[in-house]
N, C-alpha and C positions, 0 to 999 in steps of 0.2 A: 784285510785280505788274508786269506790262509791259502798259503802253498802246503799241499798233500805231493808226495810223493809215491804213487801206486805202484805195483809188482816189476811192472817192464821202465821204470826208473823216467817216470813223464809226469811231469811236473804240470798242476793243474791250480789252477787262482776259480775261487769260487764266488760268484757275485750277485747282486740283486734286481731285482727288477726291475725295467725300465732305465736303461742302462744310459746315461748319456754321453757323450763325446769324451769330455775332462774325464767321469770315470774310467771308461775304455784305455784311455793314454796312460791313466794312474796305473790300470791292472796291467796293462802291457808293460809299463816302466821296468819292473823287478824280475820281469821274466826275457827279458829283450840283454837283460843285465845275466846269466845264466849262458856261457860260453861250452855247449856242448851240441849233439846231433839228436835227441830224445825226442820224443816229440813233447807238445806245451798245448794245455788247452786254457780255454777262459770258456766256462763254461757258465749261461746266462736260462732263465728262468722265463725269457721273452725269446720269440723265433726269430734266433740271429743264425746265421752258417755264413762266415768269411773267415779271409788269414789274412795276419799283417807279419809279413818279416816269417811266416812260418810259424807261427802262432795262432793256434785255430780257434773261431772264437763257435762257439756251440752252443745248441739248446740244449736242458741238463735232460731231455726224452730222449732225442737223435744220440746225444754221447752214449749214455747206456744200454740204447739197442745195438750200438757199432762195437761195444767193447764186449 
């Protein structure tokens, strides 16, 4: 996984396709681990849009039309 750090300081886990359960918990582990107010994405290659804990998980088309 690679954490990027973009402009307005939001930490973002980038991941692959077809994402399943174990992975989601794996990308979420390190960023749940990340004690600030930022926001956090996990942004996926498959049409996902939920939050766990405040961690948004994303299509990587809907992220970069919202940003």
């Amino acid at each position: 996984m690679k954490l990027i750090l973009l402009p307005k300081k939001t930490a973002t886990a980038f991941t692959i396709k077809h994402p399943t359960k174990t992975l989601i918990q794996e990308k979420l582990r390190p960023l749940k681990k990340i004690n600030d107010h930022y926001p956090k994405f996990i942004i996926f290659m498959d049409e996902v849009t939920m939050s766990d804990d405040g961690i948004i998980q994303i299509n990587i088309i809907d992220f970069f039309l919202q940003n």
